[in-house]
MARMARGU-860282 format. One line per field, with one value per residue (C-alpha): residue number from 1; residue in three letters; chain; x, y, z. Coordinates in pm, whole numbers, plus 50000, padded with zeros to 5 digits. Layout:
! MARMARGU-860282
nr NUM;...
rest Ala;...
kette A;...
xx X;...
yy Y;...
zz Z;...
//
This chain:
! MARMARGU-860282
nr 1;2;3;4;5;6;7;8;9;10;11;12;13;14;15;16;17;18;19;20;21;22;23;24;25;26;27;28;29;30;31;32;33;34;35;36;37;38;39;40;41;42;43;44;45;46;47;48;49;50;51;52;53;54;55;56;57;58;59;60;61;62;63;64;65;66;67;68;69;70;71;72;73;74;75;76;77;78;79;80;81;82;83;84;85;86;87;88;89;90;91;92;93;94;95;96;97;98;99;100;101;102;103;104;105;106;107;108;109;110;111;112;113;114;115;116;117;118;119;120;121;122;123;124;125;126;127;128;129;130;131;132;133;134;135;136;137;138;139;140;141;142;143;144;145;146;147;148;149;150;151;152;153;154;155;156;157;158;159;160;161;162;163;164;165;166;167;168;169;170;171;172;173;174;175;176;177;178;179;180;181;182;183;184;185;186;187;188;189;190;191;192;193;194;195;196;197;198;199;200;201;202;203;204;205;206;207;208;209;210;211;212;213;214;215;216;217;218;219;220;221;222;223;224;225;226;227;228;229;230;231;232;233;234;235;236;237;238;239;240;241;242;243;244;245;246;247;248;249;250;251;252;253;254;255;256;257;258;259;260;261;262;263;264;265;266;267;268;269;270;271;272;273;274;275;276;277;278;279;280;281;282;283;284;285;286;287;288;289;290;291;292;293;294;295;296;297;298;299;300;301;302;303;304;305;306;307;308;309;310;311;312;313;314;315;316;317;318;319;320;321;322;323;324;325;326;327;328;329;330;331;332;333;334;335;336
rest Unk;Unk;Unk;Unk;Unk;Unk;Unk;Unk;Unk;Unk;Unk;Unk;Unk;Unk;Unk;Unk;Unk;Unk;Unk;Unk;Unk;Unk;Unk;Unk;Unk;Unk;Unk;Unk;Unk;Unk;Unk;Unk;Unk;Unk;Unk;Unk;Unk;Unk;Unk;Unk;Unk;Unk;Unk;Unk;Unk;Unk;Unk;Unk;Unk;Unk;Unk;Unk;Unk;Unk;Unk;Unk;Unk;Unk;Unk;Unk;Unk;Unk;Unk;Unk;Unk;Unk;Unk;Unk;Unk;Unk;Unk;Unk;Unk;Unk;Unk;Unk;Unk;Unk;Unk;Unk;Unk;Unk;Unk;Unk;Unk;Unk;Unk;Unk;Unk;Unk;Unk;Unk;Unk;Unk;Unk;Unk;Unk;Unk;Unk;Unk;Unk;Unk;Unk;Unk;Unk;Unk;Unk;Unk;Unk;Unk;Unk;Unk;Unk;Unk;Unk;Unk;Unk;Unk;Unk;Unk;Unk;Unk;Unk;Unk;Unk;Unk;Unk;Unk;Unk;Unk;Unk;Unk;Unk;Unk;Unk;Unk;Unk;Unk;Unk;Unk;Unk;Unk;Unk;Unk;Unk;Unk;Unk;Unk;Unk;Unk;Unk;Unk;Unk;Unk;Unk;Unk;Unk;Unk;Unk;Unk;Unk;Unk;Unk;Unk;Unk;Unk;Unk;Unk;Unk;Unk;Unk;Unk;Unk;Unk;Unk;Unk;Unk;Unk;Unk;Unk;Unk;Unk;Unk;Unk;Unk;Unk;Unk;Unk;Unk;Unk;Unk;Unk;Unk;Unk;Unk;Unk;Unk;Unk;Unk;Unk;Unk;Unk;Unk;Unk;Unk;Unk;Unk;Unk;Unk;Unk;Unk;Unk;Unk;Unk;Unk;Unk;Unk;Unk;Unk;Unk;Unk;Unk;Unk;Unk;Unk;Unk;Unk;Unk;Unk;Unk;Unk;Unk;Unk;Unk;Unk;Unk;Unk;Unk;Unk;Unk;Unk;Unk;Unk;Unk;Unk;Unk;Unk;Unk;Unk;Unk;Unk;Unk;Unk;Unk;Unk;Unk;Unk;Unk;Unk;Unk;Unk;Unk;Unk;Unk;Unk;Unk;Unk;Unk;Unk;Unk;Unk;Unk;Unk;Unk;Unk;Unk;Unk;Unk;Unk;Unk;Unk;Unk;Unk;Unk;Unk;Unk;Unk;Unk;Unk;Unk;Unk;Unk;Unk;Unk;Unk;Unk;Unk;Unk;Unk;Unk;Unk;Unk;Unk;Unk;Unk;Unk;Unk;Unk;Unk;Unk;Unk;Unk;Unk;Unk;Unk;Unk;Unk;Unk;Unk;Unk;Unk;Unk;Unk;Unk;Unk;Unk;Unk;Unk;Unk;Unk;Unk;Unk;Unk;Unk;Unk;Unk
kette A;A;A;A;A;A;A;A;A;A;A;A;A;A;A;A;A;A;A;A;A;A;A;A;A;A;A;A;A;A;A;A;A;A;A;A;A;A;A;A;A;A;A;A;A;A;A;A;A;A;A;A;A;A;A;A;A;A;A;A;A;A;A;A;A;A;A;A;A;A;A;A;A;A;A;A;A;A;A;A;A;A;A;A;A;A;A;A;A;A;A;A;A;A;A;A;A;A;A;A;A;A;A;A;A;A;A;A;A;A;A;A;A;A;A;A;A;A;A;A;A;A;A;A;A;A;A;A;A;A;A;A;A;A;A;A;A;A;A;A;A;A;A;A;A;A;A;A;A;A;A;A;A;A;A;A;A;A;A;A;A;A;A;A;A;A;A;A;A;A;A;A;A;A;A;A;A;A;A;A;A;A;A;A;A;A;A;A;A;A;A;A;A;A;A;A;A;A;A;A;A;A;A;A;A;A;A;A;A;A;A;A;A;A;A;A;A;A;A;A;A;A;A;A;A;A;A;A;A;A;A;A;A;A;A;A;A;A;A;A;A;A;A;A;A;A;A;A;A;A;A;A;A;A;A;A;A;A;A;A;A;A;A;A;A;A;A;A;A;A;A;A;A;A;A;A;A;A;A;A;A;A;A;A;A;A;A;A;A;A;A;A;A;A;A;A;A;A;A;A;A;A;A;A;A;A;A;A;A;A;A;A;A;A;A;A;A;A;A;A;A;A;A;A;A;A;A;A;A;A;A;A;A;A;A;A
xx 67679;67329;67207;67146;66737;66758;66905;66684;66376;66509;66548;66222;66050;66269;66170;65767;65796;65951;65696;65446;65541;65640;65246;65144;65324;65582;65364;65459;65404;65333;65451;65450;65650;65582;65873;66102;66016;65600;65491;65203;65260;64947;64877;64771;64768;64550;64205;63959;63595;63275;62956;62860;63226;63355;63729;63980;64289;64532;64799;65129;65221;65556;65374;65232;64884;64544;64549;64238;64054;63899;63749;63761;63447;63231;62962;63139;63318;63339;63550;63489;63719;63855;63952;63701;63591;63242;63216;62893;62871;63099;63398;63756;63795;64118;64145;64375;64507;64658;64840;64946;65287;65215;64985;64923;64648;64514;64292;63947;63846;63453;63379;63047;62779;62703;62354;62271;61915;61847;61598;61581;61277;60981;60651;60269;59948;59757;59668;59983;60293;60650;60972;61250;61611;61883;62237;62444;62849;62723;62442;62227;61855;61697;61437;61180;61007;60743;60727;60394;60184;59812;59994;60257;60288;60626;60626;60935;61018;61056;60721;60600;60187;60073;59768;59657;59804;60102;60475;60661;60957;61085;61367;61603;61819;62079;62301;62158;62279;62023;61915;61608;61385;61087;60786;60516;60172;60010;59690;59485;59342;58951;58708;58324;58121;57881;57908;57529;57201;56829;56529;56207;56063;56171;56365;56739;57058;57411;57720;58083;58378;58745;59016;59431;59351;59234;59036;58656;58464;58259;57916;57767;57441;57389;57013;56881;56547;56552;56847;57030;57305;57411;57765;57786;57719;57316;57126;56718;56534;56333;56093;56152;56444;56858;57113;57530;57629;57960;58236;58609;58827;59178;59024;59048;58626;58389;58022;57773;57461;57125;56817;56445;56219;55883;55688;55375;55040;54743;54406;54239;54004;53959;53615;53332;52978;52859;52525;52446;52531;52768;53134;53414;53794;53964;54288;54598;54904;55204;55557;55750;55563;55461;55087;54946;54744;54342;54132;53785;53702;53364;53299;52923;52893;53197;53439;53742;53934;54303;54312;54134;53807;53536;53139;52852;52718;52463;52397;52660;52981;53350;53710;53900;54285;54546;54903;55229;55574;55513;55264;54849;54639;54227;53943;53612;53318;52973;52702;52341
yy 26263;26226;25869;25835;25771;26070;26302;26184;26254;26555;26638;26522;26731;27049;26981;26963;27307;27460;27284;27426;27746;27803;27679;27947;28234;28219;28352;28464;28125;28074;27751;27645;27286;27120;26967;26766;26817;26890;27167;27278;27433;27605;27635;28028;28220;28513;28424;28704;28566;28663;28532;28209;28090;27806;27728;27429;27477;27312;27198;26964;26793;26689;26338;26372;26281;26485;26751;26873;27175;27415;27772;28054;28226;27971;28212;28389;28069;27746;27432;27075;26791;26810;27177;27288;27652;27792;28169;28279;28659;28948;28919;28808;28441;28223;27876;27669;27310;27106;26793;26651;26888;27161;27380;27654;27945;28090;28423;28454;28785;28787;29092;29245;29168;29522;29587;29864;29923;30132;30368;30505;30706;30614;30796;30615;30702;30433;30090;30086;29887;29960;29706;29740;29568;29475;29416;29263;29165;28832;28784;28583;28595;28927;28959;29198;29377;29693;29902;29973;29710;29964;30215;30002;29615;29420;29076;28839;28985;29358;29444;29744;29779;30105;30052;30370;30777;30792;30711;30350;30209;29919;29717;29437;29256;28977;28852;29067;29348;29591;29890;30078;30301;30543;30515;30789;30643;31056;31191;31125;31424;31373;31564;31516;31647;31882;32064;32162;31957;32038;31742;31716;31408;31074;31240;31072;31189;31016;31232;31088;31097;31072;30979;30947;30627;30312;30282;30239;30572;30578;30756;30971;31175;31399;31388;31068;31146;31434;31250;30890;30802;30449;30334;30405;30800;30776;31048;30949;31240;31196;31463;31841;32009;32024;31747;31728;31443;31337;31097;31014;30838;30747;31016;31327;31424;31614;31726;31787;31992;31898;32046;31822;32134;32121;32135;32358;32222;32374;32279;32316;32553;32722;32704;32384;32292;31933;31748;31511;31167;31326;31219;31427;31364;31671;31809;31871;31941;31897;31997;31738;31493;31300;31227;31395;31284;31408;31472;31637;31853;31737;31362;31384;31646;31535;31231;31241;30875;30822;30958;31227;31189;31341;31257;31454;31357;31609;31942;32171;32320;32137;32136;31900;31935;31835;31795;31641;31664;31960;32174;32187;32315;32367;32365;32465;32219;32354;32059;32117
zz 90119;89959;89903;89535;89573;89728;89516;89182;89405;89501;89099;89033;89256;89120;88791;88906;89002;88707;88501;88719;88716;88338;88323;88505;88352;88612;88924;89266;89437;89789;89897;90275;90346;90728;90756;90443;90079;90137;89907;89721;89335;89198;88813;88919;89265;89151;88910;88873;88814;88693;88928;88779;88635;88708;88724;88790;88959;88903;89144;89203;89561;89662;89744;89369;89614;89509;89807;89985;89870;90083;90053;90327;90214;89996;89958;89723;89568;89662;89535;89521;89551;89215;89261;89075;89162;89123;89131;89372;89440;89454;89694;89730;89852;89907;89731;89960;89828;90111;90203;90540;90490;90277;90121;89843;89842;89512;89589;89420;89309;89161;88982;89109;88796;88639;88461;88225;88142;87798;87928;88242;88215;88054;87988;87886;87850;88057;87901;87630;87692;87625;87615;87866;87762;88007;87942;88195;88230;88308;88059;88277;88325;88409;88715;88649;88916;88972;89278;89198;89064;89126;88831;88623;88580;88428;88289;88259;87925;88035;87917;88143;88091;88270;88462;88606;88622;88874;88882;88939;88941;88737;88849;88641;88854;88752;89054;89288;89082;89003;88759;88748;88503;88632;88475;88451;88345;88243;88310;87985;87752;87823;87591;87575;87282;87503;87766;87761;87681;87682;87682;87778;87960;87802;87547;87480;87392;87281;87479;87342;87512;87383;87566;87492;87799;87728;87998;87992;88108;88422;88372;88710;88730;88987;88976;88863;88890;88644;88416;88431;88188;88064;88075;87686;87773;87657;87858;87940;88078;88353;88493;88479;88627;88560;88621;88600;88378;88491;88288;88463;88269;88500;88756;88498;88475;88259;88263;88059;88217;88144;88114;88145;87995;88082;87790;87660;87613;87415;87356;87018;87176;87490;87559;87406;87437;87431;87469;87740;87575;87308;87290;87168;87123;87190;87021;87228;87103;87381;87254;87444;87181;87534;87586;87890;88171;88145;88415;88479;88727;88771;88645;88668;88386;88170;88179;87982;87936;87846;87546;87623;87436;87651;87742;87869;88152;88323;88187;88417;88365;88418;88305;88171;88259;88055;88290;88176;88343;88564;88272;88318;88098;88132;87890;87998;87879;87918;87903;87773
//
């Protein structure tokens, strides 16, 4: 027959466990004794987490001593001392409470983290912006990532900033759970305002370009030393002949060709007579507006200076020349 102490301990324990286990919605318990009365009661034996959760479990001994907690895969959840569990990434895991004569085992399921990005395909002309949202079963923070930093850039927000034409891929990630959306930066619409230009020497000209981009145009000429161009588009002839103006904006290019005419020059007269010691300015008209160079043929009958007033030097004969970009012109000066 059962000593007395005995059987009240015996009732005490028995009524632990049914406490235990209305608690927990009467679960199939696991309960694994050494040797006497040892056991292990759990609050649950089956807890379904999400990564970041944390979770006590609760649990009874036949010794009514705290037992020791231990994980068999703590990288995807771990317990302290208390029993308190920490979900880490997705996987199943086993809780185990023990004592020196018993022990219980609780299995950890943490739900893989799923993310869900609005868009999933996004197009931009370069140099605008667009906002990205993530959602996410855990609703922790987002990591924000671009294949392709050269075409399409992402901040910390979601903001996606294209950078150049091309294609990249932006990627949100929460718990090493990841969704993506494709971006496609576009070739710009490029349109310059002439296609065709004529100048003569030192003559200037404004081309505009517009653009869909918001990048800053890149000026070329093929021929600088008949026509350069700024970086605001202004054209400067140079000397006679034709040149390719060339603008790119995001690699997309148009030209403008232009021509440096050479211009026409006339004298007043084709033929004068002067005195020796008699000055003269003569009349030129040049239809490039430009002044031209003068020159005599023959310096000891006439000079001519700058500006193309002439002096008799010797009676003789000469010509005076009258050259600008490329175009001469002669008038004959007879000296008496």
């Amino acid at each position: 027959m059962l000593s007395k102490n005995k059987i009240l301990r015996t009732a005490f324990v028995v009524l632990c466990m049914v406490s235990v286990l209305l608690i927990s919605g009467f679960h199939t318990t696991e309960i694994y004794g050494s040797s006497g009365y040892g056991f292990v009661v759990l609050g649950t034996y089956a807890k379904e987490m999400k990564i970041g959760d944390s979770f006590y479990l609760a649990a009874v001994t036949s010794n009514g001593k705290k037992p020791k907690f231990s994980s068999d895969n703590s990288k995807v959840a771990s317990v302290n001392t208390y029993g308190k569990i920490t979900a880490k990434k997705a996987g199943t895991a086993h809780i185990t409470a023990k004592i020196s004569n018993g022990e219980a085992s609780c299995k950890v399921v943490v739900k893989k983290t799923t993310v869900k990005l609005k868009k999933s395909r996004v197009s931009l002309e370069n140099g605008y912006s667009v906002k990205l949202t993530a959602e996410s079963s855990t609703g922790h923070p987002v990591t924000w990532k671009s294949n392709k930093k050269s075409i399409a850039v992402v901040d910390e927000r979601g903001w996606v900033t294209a950078k150049k034409p091309g294609t990249a891929t932006i990627t949100a990630t929460v718990d090493g759970t990841a969704a993506s959306c494709m971006v496609t930066v576009k070739q710009p619409t490029v349109r310059l305002n002439q296609t065709r230009l004529t100048l003569y020497r030192k003559g200037t000209a404004k081309l505009f370009v517009t653009s869909t981009s918001t990048s800053t145009p890149k000026w070329k000429s093929n021929k600088s030393s008949v026509a350069t161009v700024d970086s605001q588009g202004r054209v400067t002839a140079v000397k006679n002949g034709t040149a390719v103006i060339t603008v790119t904006v995001d690699g997309v290019k148009k030209t403008c060709e232009v021509t440096v005419k050479k211009p026409v020059i006339s004298f007043e007269t084709e033929e004068m007579s002067i005195a020796v010691g008699e000055t003269k300015k003569l009349q030129v008209t040049v239809s490039s507006g430009n002044k031209p160079t003068f020159s005599s043929s023959n310096t000891n009958v006439v000079s001519v200076d700058e500006d193309g007033k002439i002096c008799g030097k010797s009676p003789g004969k000469a010509y005076i020349y009258a050259k600008e970009d490329g175009t001469k012109e002669r008038l004959i000066v007879i000296v008496k």
